[in-house]
Predicted model as a PDB file, atoms N, CA, C, CB and O in Angstrom, pLDDT in the B-factor column:
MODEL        1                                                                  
ATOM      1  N   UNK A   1      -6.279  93.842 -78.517  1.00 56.00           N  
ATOM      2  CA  UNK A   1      -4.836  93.703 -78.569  1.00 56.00           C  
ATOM      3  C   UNK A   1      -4.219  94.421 -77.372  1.00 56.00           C  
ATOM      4  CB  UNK A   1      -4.275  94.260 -79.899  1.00 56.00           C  
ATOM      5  O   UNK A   1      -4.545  95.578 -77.107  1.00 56.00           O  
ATOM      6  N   UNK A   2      -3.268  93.694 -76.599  1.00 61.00           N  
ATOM      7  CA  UNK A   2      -2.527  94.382 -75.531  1.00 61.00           C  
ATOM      8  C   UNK A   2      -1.363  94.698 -75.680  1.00 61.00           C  
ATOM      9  CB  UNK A   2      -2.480  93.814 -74.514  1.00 61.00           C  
ATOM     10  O   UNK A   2      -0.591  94.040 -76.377  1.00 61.00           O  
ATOM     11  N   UNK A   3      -1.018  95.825 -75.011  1.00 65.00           N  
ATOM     12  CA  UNK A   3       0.352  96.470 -75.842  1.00 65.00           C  
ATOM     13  C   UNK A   3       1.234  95.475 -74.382  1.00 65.00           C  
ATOM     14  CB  UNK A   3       0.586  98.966 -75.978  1.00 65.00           C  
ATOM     15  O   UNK A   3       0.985  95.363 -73.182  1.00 65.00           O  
ATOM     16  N   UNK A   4       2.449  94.847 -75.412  1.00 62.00           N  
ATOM     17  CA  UNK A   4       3.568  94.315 -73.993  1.00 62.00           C  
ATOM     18  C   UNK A   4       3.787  94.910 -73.455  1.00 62.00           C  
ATOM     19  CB  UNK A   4       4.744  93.860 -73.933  1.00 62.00           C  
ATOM     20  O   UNK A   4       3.249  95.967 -73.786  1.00 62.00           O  
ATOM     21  N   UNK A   5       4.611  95.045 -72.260  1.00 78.00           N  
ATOM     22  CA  UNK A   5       5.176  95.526 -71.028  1.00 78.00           C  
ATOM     23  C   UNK A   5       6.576  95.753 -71.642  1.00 78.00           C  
ATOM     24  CB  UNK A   5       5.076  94.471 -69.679  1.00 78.00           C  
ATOM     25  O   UNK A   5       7.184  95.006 -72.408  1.00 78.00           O  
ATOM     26  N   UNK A   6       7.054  97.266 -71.003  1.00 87.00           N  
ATOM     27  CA  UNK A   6       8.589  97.638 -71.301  1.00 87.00           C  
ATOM     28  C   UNK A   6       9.526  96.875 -70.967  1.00 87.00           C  
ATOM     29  CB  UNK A   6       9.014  98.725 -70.765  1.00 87.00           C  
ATOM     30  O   UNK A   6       9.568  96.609 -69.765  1.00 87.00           O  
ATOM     31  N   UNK A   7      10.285  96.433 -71.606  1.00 92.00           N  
ATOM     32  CA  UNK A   7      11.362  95.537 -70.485  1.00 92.00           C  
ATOM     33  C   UNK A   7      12.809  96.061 -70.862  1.00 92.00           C  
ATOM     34  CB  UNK A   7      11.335  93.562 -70.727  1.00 92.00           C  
ATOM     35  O   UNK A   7      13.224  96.026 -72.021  1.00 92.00           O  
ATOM     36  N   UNK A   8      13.690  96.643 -69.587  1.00 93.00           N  
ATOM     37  CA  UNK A   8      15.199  97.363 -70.064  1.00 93.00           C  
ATOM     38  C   UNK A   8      15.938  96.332 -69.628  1.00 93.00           C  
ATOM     39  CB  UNK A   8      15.761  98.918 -69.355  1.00 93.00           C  
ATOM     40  O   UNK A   8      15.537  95.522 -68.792  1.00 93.00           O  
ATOM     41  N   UNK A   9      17.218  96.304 -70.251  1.00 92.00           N  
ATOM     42  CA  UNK A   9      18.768  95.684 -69.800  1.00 92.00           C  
ATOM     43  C   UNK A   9      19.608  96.488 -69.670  1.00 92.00           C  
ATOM     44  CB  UNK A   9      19.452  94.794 -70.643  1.00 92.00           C  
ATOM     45  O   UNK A   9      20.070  97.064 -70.655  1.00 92.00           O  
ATOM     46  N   UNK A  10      19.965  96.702 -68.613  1.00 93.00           N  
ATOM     47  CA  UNK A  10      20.401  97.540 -68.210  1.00 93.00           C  
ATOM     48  C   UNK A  10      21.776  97.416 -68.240  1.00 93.00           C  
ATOM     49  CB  UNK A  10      19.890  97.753 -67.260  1.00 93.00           C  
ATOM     50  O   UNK A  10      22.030  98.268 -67.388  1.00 93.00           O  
ATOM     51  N   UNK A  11      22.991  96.940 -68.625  1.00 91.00           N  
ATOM     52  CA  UNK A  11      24.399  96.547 -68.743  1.00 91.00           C  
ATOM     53  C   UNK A  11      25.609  97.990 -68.875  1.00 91.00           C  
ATOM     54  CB  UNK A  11      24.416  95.520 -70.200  1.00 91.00           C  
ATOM     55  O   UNK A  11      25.610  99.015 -69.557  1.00 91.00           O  
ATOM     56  N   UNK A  12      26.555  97.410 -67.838  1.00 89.00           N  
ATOM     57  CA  UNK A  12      27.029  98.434 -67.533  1.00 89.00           C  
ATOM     58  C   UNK A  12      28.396  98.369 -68.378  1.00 89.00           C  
ATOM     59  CB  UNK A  12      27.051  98.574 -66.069  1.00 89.00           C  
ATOM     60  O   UNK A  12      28.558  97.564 -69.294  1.00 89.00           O  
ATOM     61  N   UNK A  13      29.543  99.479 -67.894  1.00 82.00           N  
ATOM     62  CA  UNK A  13      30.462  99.785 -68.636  1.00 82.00           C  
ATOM     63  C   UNK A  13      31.376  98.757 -68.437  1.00 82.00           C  
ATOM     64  CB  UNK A  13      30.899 101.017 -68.452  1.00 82.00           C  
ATOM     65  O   UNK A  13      31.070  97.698 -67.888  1.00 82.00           O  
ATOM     66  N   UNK A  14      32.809  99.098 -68.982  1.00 77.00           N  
ATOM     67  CA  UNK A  14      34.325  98.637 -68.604  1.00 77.00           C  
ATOM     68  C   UNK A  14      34.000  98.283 -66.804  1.00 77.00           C  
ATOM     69  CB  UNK A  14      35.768 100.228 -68.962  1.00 77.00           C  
ATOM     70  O   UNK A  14      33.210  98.994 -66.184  1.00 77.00           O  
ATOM     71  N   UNK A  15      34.643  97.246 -66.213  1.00 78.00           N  
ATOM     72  CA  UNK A  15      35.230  97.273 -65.173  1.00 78.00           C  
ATOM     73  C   UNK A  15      33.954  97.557 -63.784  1.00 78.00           C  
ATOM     74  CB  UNK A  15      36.403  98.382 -65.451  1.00 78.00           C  
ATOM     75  O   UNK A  15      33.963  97.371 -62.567  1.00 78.00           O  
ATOM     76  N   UNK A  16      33.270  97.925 -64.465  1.00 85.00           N  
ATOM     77  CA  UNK A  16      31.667  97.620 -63.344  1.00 85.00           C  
ATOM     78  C   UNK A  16      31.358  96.604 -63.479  1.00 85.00           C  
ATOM     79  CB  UNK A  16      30.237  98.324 -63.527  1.00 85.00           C  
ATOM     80  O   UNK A  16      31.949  95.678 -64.034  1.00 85.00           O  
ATOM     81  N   UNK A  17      29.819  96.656 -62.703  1.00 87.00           N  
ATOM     82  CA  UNK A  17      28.811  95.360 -62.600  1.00 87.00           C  
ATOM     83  C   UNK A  17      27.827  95.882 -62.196  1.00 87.00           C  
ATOM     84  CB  UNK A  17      29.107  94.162 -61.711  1.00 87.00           C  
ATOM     85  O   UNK A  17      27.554  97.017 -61.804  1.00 87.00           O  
ATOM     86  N   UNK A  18      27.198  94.797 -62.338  1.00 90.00           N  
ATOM     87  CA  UNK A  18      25.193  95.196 -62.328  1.00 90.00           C  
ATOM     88  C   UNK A  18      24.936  96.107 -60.875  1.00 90.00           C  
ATOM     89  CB  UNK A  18      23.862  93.233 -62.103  1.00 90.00           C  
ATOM     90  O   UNK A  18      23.810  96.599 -60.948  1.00 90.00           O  
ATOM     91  N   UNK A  19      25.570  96.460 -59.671  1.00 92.00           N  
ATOM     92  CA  UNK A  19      25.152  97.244 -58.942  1.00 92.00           C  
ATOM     93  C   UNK A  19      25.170  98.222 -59.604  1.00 92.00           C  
ATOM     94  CB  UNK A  19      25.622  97.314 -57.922  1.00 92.00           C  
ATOM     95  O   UNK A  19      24.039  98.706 -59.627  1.00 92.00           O  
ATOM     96  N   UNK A  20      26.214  99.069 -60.453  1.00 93.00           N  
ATOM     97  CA  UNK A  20      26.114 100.559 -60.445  1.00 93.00           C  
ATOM     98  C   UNK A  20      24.753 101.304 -61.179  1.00 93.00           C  
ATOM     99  CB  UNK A  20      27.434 101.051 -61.182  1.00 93.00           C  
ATOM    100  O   UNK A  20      24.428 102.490 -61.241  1.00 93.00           O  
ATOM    101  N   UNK A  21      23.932  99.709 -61.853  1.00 95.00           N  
ATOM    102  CA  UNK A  21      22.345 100.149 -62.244  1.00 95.00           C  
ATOM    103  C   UNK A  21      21.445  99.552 -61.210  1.00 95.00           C  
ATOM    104  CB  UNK A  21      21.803  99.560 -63.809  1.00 95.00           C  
ATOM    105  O   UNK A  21      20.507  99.064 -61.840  1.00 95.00           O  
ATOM    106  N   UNK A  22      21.341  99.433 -60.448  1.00 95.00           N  
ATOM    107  CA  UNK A  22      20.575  98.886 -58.961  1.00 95.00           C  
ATOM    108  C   UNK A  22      19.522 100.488 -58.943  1.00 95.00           C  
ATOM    109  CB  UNK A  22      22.104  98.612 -57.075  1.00 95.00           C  
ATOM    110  O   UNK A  22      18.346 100.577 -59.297  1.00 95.00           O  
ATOM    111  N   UNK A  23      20.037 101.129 -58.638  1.00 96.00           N  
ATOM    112  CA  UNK A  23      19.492 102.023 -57.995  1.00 96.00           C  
ATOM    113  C   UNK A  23      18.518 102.760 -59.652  1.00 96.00           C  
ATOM    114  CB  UNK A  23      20.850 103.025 -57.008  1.00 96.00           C  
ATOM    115  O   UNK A  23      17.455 103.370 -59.535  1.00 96.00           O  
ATOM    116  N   UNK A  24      19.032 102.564 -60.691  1.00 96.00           N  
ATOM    117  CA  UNK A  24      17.742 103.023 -61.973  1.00 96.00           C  
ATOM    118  C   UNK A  24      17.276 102.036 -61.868  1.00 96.00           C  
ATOM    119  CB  UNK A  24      17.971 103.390 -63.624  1.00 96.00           C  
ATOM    120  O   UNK A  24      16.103 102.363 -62.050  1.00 96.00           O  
ATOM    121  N   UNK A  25      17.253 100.875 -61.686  1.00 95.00           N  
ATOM    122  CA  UNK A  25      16.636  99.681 -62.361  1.00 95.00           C  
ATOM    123  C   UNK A  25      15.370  99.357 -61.317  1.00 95.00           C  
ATOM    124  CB  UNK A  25      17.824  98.304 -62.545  1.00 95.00           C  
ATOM    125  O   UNK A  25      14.410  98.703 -61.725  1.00 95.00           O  
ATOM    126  N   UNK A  26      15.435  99.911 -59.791  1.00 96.00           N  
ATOM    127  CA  UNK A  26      14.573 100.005 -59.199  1.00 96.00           C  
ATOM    128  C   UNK A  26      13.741 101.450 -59.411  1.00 96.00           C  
ATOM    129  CB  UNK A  26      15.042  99.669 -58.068  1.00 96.00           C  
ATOM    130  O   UNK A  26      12.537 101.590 -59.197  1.00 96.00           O  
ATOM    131  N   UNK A  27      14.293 102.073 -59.693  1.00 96.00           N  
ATOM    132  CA  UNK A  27      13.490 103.732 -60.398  1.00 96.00           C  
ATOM    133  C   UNK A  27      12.851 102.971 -61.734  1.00 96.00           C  
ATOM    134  CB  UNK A  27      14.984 105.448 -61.049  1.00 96.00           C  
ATOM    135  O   UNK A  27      11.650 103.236 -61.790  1.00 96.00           O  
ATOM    136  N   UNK A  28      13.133 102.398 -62.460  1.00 95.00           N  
ATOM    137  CA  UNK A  28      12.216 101.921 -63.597  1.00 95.00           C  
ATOM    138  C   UNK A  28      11.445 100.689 -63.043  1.00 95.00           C  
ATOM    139  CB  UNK A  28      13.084 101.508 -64.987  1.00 95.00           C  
ATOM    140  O   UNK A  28      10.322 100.914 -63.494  1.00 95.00           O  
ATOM    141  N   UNK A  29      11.397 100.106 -62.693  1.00 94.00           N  
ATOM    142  CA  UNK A  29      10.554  99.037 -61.590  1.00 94.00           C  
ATOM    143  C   UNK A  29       9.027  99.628 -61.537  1.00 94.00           C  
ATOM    144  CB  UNK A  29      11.313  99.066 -59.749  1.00 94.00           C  
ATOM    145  O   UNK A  29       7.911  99.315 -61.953  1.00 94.00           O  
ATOM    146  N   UNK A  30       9.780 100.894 -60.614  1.00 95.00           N  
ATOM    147  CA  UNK A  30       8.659 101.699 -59.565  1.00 95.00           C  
ATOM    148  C   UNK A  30       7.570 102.286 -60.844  1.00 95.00           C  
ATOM    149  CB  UNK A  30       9.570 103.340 -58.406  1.00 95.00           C  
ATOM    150  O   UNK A  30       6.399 102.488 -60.521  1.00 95.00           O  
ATOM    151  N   UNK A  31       7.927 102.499 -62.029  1.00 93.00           N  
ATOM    152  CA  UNK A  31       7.181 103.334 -62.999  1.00 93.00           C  
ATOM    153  C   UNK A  31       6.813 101.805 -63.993  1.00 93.00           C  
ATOM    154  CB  UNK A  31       8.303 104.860 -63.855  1.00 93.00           C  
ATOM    155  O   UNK A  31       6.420 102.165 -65.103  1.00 93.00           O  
ATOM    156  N   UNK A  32       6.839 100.610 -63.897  1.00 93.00           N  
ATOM    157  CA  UNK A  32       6.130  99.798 -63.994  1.00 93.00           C  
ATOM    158  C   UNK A  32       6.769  98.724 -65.398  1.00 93.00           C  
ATOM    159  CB  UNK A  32       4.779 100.533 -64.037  1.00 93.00           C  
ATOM    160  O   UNK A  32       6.299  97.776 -66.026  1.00 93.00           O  
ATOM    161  N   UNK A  33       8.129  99.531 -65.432  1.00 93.00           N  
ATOM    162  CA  UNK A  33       8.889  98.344 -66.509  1.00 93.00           C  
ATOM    163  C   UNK A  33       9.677  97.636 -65.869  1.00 93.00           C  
ATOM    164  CB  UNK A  33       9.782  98.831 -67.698  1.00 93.00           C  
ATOM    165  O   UNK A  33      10.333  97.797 -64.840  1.00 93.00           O  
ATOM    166  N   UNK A  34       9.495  96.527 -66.859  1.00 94.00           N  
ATOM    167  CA  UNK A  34      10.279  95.317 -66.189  1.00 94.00           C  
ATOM    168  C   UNK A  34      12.290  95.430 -66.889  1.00 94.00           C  
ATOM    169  CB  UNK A  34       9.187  93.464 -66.898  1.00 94.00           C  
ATOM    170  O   UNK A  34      12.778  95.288 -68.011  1.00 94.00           O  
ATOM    171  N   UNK A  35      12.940  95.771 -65.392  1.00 95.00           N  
ATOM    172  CA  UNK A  35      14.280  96.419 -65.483  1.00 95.00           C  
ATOM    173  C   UNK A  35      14.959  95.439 -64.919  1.00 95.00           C  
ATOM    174  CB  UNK A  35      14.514  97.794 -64.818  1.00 95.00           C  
ATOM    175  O   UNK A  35      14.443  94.802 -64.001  1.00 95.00           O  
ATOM    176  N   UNK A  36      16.190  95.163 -65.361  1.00 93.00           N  
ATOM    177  CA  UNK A  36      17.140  94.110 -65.279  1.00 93.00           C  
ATOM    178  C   UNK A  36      18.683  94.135 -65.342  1.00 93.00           C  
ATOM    179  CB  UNK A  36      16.808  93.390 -66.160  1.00 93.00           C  
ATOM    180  O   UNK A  36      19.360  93.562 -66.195  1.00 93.00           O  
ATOM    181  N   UNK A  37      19.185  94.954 -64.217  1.00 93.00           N  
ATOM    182  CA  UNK A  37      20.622  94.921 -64.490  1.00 93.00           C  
ATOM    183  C   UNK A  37      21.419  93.263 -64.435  1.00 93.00           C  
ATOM    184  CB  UNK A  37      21.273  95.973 -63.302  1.00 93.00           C  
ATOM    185  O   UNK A  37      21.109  92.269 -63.778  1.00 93.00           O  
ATOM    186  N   UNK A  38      22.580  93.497 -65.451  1.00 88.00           N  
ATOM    187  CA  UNK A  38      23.627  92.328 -65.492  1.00 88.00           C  
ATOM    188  C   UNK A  38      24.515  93.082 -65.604  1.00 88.00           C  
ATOM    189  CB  UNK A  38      23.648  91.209 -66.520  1.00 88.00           C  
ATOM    190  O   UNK A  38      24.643  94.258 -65.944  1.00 88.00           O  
ATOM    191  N   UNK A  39      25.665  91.623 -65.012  1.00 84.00           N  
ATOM    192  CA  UNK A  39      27.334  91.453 -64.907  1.00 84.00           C  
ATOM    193  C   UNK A  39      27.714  91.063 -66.290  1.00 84.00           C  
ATOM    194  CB  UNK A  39      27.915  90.199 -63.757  1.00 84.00           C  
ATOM    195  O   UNK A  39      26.882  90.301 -66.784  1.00 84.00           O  
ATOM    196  N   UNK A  40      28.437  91.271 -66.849  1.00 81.00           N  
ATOM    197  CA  UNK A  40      28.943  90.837 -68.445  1.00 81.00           C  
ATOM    198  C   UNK A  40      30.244  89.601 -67.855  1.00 81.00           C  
ATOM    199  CB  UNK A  40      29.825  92.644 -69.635  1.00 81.00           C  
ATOM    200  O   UNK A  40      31.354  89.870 -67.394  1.00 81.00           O  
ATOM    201  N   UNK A  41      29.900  88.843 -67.976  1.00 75.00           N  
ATOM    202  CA  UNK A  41      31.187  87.522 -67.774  1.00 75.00           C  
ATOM    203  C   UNK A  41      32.546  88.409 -68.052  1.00 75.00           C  
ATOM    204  CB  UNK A  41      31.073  85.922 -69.220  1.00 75.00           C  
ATOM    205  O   UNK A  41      32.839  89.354 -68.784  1.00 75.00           O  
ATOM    206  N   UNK A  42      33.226  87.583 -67.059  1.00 70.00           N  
ATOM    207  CA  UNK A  42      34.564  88.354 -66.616  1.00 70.00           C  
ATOM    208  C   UNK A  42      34.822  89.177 -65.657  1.00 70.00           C  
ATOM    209  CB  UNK A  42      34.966  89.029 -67.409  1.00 70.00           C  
ATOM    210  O   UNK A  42      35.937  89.260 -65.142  1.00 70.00           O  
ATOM    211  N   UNK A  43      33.981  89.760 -65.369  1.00 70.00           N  
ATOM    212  CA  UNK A  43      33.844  90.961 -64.655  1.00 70.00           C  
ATOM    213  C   UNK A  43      33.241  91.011 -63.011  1.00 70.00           C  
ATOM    214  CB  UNK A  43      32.962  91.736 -65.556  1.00 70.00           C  
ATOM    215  O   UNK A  43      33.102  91.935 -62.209  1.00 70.00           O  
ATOM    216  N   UNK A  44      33.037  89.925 -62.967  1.00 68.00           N  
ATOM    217  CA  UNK A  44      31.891  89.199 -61.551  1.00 68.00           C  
ATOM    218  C   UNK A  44      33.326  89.588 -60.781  1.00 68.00           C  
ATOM    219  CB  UNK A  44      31.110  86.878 -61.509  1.00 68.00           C  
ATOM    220  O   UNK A  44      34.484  89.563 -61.199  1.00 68.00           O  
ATOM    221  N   UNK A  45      32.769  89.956 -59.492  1.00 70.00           N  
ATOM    222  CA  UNK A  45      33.894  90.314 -58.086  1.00 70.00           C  
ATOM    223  C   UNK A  45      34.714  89.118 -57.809  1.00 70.00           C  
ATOM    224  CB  UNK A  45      33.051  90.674 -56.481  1.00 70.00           C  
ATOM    225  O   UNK A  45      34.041  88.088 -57.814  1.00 70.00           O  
ATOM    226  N   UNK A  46      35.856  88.968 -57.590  1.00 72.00           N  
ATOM    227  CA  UNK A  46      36.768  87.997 -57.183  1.00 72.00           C  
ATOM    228  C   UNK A  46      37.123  87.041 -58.800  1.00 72.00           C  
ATOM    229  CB  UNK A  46      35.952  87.019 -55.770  1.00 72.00           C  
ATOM    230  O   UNK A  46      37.324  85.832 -58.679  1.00 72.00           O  
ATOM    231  N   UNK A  47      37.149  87.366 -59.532  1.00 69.00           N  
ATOM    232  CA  UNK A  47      37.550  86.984 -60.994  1.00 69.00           C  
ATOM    233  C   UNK A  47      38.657  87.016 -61.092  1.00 69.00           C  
ATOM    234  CB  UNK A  47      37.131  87.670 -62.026  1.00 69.00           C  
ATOM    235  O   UNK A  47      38.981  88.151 -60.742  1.00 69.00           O  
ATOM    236  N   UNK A  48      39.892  86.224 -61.478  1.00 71.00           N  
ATOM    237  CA  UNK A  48      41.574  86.465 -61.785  1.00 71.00           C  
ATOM    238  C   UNK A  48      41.616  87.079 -63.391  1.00 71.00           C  
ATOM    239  CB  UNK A  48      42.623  84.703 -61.686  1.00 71.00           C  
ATOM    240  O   UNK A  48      40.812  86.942 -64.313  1.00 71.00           O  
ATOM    241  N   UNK A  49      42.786  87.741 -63.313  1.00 70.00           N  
ATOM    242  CA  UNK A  49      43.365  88.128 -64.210  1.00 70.00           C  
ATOM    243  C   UNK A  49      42.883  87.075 -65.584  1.00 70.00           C  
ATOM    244  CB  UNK A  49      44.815  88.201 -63.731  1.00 70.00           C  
ATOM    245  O   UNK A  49      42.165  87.207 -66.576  1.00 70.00           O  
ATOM    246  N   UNK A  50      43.661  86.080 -65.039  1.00 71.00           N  
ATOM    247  CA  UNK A  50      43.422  85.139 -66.265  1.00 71.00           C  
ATOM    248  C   UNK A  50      41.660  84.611 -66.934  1.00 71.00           C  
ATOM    249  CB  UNK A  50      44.251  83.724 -65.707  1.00 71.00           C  
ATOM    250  O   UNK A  50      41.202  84.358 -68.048  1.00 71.00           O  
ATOM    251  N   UNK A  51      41.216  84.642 -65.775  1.00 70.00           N  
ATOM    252  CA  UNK A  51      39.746  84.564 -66.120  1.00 70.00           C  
ATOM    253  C   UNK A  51      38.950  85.330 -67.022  1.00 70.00           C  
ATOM    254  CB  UNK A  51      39.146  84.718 -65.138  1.00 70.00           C  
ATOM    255  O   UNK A  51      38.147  84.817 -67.802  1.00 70.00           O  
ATOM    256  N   UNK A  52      39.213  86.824 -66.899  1.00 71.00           N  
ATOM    257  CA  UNK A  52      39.332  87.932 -67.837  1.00 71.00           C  
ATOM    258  C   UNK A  52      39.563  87.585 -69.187  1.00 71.00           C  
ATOM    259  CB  UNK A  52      40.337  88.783 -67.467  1.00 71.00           C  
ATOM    260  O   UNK A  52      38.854  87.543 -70.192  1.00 71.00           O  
ATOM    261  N   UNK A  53      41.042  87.289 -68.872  1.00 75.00           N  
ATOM    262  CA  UNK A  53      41.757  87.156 -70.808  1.00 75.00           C  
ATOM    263  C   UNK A  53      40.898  86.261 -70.912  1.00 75.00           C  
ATOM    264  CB  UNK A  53      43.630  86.551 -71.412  1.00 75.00           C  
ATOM    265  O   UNK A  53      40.237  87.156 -71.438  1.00 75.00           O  
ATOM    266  N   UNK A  54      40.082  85.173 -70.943  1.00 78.00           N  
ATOM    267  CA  UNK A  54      39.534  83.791 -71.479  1.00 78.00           C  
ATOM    268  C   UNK A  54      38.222  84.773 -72.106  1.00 78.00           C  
ATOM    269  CB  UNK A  54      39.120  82.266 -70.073  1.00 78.00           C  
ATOM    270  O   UNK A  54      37.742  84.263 -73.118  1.00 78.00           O  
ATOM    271  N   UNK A  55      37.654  85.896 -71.750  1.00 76.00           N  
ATOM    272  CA  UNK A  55      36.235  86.571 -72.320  1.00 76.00           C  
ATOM    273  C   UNK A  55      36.386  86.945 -73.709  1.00 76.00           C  
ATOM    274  CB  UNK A  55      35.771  87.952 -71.524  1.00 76.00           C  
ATOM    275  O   UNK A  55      37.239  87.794 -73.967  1.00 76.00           O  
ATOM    276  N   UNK A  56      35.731  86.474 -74.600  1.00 76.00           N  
ATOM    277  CA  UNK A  56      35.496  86.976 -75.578  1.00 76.00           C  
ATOM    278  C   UNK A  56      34.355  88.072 -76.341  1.00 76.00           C  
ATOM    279  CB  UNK A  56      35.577  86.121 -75.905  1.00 76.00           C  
ATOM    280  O   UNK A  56      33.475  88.354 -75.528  1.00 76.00           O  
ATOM    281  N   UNK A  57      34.249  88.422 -77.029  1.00 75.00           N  
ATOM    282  CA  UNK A  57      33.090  88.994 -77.265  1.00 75.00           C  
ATOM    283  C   UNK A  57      31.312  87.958 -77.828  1.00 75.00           C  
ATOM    284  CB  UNK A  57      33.723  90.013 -78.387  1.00 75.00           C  
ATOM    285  O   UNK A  57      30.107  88.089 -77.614  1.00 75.00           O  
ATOM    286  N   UNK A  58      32.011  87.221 -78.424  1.00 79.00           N  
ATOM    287  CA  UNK A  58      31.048  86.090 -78.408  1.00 79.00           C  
ATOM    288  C   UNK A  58      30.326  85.130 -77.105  1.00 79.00           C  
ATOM    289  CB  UNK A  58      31.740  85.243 -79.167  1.00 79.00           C  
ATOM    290  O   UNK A  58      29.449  84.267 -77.146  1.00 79.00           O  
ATOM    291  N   UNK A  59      31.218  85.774 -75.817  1.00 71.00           N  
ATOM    292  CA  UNK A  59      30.612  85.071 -74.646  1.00 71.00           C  
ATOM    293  C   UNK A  59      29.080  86.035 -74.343  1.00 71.00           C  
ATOM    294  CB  UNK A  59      31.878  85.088 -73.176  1.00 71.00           C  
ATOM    295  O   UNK A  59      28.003  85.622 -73.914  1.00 71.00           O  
ATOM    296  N   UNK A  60      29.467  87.389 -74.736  1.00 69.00           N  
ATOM    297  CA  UNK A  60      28.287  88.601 -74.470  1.00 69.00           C  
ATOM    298  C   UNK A  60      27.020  88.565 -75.686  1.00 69.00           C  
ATOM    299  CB  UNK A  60      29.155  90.341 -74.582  1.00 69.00           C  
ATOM    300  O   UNK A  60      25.863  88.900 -75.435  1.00 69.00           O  
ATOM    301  N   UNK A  61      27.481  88.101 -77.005  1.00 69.00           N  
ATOM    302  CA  UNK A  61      26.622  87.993 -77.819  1.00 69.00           C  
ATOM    303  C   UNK A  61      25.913  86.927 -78.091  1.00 69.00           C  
ATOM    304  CB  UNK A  61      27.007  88.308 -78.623  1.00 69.00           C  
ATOM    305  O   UNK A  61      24.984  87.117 -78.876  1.00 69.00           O  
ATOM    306  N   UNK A  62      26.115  85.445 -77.531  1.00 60.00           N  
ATOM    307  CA  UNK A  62      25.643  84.858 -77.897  1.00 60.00           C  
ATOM    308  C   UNK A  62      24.738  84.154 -77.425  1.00 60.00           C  
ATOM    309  CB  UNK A  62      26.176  84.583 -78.243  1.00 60.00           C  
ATOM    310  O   UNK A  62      25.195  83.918 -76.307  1.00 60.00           O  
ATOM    311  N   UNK A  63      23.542  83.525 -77.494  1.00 52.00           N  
ATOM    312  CA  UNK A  63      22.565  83.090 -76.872  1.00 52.00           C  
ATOM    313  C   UNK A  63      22.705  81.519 -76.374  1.00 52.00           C  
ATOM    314  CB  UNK A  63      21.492  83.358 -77.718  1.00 52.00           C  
ATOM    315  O   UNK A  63      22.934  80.419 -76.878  1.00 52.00           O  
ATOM    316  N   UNK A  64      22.349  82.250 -74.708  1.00 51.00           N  
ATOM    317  CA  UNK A  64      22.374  80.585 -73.536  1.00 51.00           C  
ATOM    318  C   UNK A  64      22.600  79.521 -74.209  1.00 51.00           C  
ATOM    319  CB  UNK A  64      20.886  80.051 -72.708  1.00 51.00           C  
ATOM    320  O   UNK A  64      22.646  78.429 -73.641  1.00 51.00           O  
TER     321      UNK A  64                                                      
ENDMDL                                                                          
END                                                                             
């Protein structure tokens, strides 16, 4: 039996995006888990106001 491989998601706060975990997510890389920062919809650079209000919480919870 093989034990899986670690795998993190790394998701950031209010008003960030997946850079401000760039720099752990390659520190967990290097120690051999598989690390994965994301943008939470809405929040991607150059987004309007209104684009925002349209996010729900069901856009973050729900599967592809």
């Amino acid at each position: 039996m093989t034990t899986p491989a670690a795998k993190a998601i790394l998701v950031p706060g209010a008003w960030m995006g997946r850079w401000i975990w760039q720099q752990s997510a390659e520190r967990l890389r290097n120690r051999g888990i598989d690390a994965e920062a994301i943008t939470l919809k809405g929040l991607a650079s150059g987004q309007s106001d209104a684009d925002i209000a349209e996010v729900r919480l069901d856009d973050h919870s729900s599967a592809p």
